[in-house]
C-alpha positions as CSV (number, residue, x, y, z in Angstrom):
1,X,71.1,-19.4,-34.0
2,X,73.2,-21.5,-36.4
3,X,72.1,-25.1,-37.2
4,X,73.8,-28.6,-36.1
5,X,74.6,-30.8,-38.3
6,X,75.7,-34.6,-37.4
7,X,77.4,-36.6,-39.9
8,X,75.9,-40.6,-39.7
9,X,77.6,-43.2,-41.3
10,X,75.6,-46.5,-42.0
11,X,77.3,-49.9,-43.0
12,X,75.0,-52.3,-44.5
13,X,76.4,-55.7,-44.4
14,X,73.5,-57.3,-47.0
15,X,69.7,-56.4,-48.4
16,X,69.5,-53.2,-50.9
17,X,70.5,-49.9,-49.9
18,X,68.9,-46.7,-51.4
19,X,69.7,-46.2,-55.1
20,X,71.4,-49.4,-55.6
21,X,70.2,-51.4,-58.2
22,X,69.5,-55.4,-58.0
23,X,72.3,-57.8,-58.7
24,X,75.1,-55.6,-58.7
25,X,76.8,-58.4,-56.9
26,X,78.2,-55.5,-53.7
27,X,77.8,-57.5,-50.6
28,X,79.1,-54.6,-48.4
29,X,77.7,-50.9,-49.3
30,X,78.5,-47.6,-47.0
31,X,77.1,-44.1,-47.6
32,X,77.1,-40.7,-45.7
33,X,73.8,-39.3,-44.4
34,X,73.8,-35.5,-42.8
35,X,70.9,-35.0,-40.6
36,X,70.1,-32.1,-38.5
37,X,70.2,-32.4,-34.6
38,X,66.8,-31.7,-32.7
39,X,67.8,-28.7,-30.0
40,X,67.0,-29.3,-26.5
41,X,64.2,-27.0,-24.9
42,X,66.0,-25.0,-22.2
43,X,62.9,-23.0,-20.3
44,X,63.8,-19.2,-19.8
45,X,64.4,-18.9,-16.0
46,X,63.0,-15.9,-14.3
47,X,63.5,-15.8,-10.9
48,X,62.0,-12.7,-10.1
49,X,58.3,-14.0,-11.4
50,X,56.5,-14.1,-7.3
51,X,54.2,-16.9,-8.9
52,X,56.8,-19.6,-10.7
53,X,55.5,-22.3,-8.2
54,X,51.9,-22.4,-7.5
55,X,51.1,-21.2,-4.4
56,X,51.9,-23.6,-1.0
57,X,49.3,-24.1,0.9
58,X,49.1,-26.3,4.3
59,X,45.8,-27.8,5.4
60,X,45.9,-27.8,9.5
61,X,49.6,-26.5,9.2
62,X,51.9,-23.9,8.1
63,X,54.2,-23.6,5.2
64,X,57.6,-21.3,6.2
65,X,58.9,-19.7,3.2
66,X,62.3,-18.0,2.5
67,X,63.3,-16.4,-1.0
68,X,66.4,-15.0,-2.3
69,X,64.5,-11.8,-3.3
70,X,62.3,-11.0,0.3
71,X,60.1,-12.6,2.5
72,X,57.1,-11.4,-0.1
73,X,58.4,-14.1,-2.5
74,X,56.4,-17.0,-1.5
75,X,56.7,-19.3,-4.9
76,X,59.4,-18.0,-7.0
77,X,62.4,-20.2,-8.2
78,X,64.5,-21.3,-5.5
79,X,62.5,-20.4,-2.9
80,X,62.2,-22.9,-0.3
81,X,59.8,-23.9,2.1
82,X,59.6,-25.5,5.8
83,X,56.3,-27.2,6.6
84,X,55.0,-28.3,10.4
85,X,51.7,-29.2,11.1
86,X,49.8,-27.2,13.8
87,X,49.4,-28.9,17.4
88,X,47.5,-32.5,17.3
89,X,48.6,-33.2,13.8
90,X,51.2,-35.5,12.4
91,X,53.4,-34.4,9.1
92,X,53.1,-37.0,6.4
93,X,55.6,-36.2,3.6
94,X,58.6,-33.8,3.1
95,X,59.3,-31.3,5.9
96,X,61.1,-29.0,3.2
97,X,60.5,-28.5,-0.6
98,X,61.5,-26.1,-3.1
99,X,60.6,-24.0,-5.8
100,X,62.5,-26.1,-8.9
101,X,62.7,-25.0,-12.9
102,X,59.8,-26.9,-13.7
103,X,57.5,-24.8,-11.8
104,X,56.7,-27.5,-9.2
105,X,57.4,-27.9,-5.3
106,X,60.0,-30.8,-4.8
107,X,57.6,-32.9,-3.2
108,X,54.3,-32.9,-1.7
109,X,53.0,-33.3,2.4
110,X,49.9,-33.6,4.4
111,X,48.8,-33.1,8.4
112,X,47.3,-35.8,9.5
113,X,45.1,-36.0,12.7
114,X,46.7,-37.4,15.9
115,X,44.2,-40.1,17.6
116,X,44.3,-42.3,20.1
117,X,43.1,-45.7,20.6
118,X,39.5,-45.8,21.7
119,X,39.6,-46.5,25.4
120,X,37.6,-49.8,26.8
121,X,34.9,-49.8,29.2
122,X,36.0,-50.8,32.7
123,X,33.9,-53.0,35.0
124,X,31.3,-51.5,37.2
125,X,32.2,-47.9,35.8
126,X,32.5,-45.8,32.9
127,X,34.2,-42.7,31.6
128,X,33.7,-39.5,29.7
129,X,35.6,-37.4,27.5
130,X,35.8,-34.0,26.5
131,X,37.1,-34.5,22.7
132,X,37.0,-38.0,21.5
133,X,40.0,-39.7,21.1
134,X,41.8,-36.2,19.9
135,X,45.0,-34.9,21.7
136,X,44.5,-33.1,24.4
137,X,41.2,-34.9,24.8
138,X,40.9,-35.7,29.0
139,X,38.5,-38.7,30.0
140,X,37.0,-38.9,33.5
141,X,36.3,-42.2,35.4
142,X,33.4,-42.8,37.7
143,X,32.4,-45.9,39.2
144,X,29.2,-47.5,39.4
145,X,27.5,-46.8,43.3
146,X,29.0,-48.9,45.8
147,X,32.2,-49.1,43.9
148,X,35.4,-47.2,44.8
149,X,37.7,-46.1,42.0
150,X,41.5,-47.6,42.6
151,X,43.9,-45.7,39.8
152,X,44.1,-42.5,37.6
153,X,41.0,-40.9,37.9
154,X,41.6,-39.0,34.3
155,X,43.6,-39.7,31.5
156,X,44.9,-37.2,28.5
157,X,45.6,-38.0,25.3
158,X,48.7,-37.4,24.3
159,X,50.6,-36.1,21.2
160,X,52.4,-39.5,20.8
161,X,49.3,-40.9,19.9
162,X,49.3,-42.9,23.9
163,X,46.9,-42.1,26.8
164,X,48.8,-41.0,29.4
165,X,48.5,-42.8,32.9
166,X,46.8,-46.7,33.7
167,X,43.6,-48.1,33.1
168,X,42.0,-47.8,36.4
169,X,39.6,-50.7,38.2
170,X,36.0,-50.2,40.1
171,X,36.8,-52.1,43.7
172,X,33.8,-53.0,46.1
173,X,35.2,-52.2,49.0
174,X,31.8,-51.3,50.8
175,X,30.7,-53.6,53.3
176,X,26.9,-54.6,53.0
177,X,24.7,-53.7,55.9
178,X,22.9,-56.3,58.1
179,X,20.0,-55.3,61.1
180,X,19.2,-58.1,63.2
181,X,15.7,-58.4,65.2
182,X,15.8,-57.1,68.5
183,X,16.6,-58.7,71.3
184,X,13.3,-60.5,73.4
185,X,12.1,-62.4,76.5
186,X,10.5,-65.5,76.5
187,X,9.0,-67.3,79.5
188,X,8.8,-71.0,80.0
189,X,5.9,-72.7,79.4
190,X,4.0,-74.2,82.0
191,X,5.5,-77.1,83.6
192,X,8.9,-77.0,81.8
193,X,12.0,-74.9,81.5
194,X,12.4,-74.4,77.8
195,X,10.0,-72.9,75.5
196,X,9.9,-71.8,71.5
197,X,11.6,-68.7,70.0
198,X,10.9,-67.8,66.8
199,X,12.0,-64.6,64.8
200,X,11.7,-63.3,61.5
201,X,15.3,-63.6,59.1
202,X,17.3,-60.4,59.3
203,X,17.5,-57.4,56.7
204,X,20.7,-56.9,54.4
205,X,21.7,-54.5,52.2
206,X,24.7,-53.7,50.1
207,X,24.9,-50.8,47.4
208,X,26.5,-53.1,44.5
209,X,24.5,-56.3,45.0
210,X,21.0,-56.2,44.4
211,X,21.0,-60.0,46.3
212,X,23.0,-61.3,48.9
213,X,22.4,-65.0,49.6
214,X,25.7,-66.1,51.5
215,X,23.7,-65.5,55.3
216,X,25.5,-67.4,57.7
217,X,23.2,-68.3,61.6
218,X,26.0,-68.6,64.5
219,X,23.7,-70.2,67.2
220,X,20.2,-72.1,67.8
221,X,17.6,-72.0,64.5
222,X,14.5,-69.7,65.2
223,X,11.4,-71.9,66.1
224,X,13.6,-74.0,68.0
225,X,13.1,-75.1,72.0
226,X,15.9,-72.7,74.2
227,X,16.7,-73.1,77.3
228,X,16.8,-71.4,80.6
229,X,19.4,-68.7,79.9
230,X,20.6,-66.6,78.2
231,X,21.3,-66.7,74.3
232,X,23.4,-65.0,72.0
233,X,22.5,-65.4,68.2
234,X,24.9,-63.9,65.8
235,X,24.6,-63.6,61.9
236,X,26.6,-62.7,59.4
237,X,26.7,-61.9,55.7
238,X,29.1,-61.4,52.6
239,X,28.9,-59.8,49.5
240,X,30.5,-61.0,46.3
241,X,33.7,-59.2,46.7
242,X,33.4,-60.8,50.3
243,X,33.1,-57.9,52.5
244,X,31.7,-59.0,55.6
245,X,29.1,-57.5,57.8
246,X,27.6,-59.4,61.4
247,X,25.2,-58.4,63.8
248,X,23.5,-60.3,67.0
249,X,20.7,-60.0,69.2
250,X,20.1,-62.1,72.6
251,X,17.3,-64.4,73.6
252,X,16.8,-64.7,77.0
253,X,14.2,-67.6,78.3
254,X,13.0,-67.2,81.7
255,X,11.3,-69.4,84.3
256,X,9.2,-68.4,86.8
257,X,9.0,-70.1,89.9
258,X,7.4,-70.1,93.5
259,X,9.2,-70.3,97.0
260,X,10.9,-73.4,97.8
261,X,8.7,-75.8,99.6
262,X,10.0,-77.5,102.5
263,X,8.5,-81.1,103.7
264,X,7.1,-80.9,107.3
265,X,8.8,-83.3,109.8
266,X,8.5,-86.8,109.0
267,X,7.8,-86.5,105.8
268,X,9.0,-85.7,102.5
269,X,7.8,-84.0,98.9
270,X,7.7,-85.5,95.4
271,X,7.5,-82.5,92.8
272,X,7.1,-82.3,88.7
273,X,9.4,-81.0,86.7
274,X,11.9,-78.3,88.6
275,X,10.3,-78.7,91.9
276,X,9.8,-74.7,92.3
277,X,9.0,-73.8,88.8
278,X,5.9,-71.9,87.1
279,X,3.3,-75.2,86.5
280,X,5.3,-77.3,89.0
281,X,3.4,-80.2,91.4
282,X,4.7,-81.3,94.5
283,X,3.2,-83.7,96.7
284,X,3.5,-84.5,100.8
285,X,4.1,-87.6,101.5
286,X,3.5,-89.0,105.7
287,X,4.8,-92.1,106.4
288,X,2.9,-92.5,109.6
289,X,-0.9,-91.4,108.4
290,X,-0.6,-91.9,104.9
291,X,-2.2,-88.5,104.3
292,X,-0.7,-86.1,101.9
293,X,-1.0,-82.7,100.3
294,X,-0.9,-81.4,97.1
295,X,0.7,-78.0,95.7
296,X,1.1,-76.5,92.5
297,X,2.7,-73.1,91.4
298,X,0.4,-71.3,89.8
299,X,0.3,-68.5,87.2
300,X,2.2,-65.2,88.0
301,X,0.0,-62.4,88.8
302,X,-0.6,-59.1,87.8
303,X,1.7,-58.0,90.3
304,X,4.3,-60.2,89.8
305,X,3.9,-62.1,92.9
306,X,3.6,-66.1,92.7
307,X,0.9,-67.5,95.2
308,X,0.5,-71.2,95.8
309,X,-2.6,-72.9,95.9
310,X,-2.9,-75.6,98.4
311,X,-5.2,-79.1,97.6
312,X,-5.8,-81.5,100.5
313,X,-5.7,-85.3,99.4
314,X,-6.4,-88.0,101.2
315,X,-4.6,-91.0,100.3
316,X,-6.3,-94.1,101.3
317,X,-4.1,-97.6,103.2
């Protein structure tokens, strides 16, 4: 190869110049220099070399390559390359590089892992998933007992990086349960027509309260005097999501009582309370002898029957 030359010319316009001497009075001195030319380094191209590039590899992906010289040319010059990421990973980087004269790929790219947000707990239930927060990862909901799931029951993870479907809730929609006592039969005491009922509270349940507090009483308070009659007592409850249950039982008071007296003629009967009732007095009264007579219903009998019990009094003038 024959050598460059370049021809410089260099105009100094004061100071010394190379092989002048001092005080020669030149302000203004030019001289000609021929240097040689440094020769660019122009690399010797082969492109039939099958390893010019290293060779492309694709962590969790796949690098497409097509050469001028045959699908077994993976890295020589010129070659170039597609890359895509396998399913549930994201390409960060160049989608296409080549094979360029300085033995290196155009550019450089990763797969990166496709996640999706970590789902929150819901209230009175939970979930389960079968591969994290990974695509194609599906998470089933179940709600705590007594609670009724209202929504997606499952939801994938998509390759978007989103869950697909809505964040379900946990509803109570279960009513509690409520047993009230049974129903009874109460007598009068003696001597009056009311008498005390007591009873002990009623039992509630509900599967997703362990406590339930709003009880409300529709009627007369246990321990309290009823009447003659019939009664109906009703309760009711609520849970906190206020699903309502009731139940009611019936108290019946009874009073026995004894044949109605009659007074005999000319005379006429004072009686205790009702007259005819179980512990009931009456009293004969004659306003010509001034004699009377006393009865009183007694107790019932074993068989039921009332009997009366008759007590002569005299009653002095």
């Amino acid at each position: 190869m024959s050598k460059l030359f370049q021809l410089l010319l260099y105009v100094c316009t004061a100071g010394k110049l190379h092989g002048q001497y001092e005080g020669s009075g030149n302000t203004e001195t030019s001289y000609n220099e021929v240097i040689p030319e440094v020769p660019w380094y122009i690399p010797q191209l082969d492109y039939r070399n099958p390893h010019w590039c290293h060779t492309l590899s694709l962590s969790n992906g796949e690098a497409t390559c097509f050469s001028p010289h045959g699908g077994r040319y993976r890295s020589t010059l010129g070659t170039r390359c597609q890359l895509s990421c396998d399913h549930g990973y994201r390409l960060v980087g160049r989608a296409s590089v080549n094979c360029m004269a300085n033995r290196r790929w155009s550019g450089t790219a990763h797969c990166r892992q496709i996640r999706c947000h970590v789902l929150p707990i819901i209230d009175h239930g939970t979930y389960s998933c079968t591969e994290g927060v990974a695509v194609d990862s599906r998470c089933d909901y179940a709600c705590d007992k007594g609670y009724e799931l209202e929504g997606d029951r499952t939801r994938t993870c998509l390759e978007g990086g989103v869950w697909s479907g809505t964040e379900p809730t946990c509803t109570d929609n279960d009513p509690p349960t409520i047993k009230c006592p049974t129903s009874r039969v109460r007598l009068a005491s003696p001597g009056r027509r009311t008498t005390r009922v007591s009873w002990e509270p009623p039992v509630v349940k509900d599967t997703a309260d362990a406590t339930l507090t709003d009880i409300t009483l529709i009627g007369q308070e246990p321990g309290s005097d009823f009447k003659e009659g019939i009664h109906v007592i009703r309760y009711k409850v609520y849970d906190r999501a206020r699903n309502k249950a009731a139940c009611k039982f019936i108290v019946r008071v009874e009073v026995r009582r004894c044949p109605m007296l009659k007074a005999p003629l000319h005379s006429y009967l004072t009686c205790s309370s009702d007259r005819n009732n179980y512990g009931a007095v009456c009293q004969h009264h004659s306003g010509l002898s001034g004699a009377g007579e006393s009865r009183r219903c007694p107790v019932q009998t074993a068989a039921g029957l009332c009997l009366l019990q008759s007590v002569s009094v005299r009653i002095a003038n």
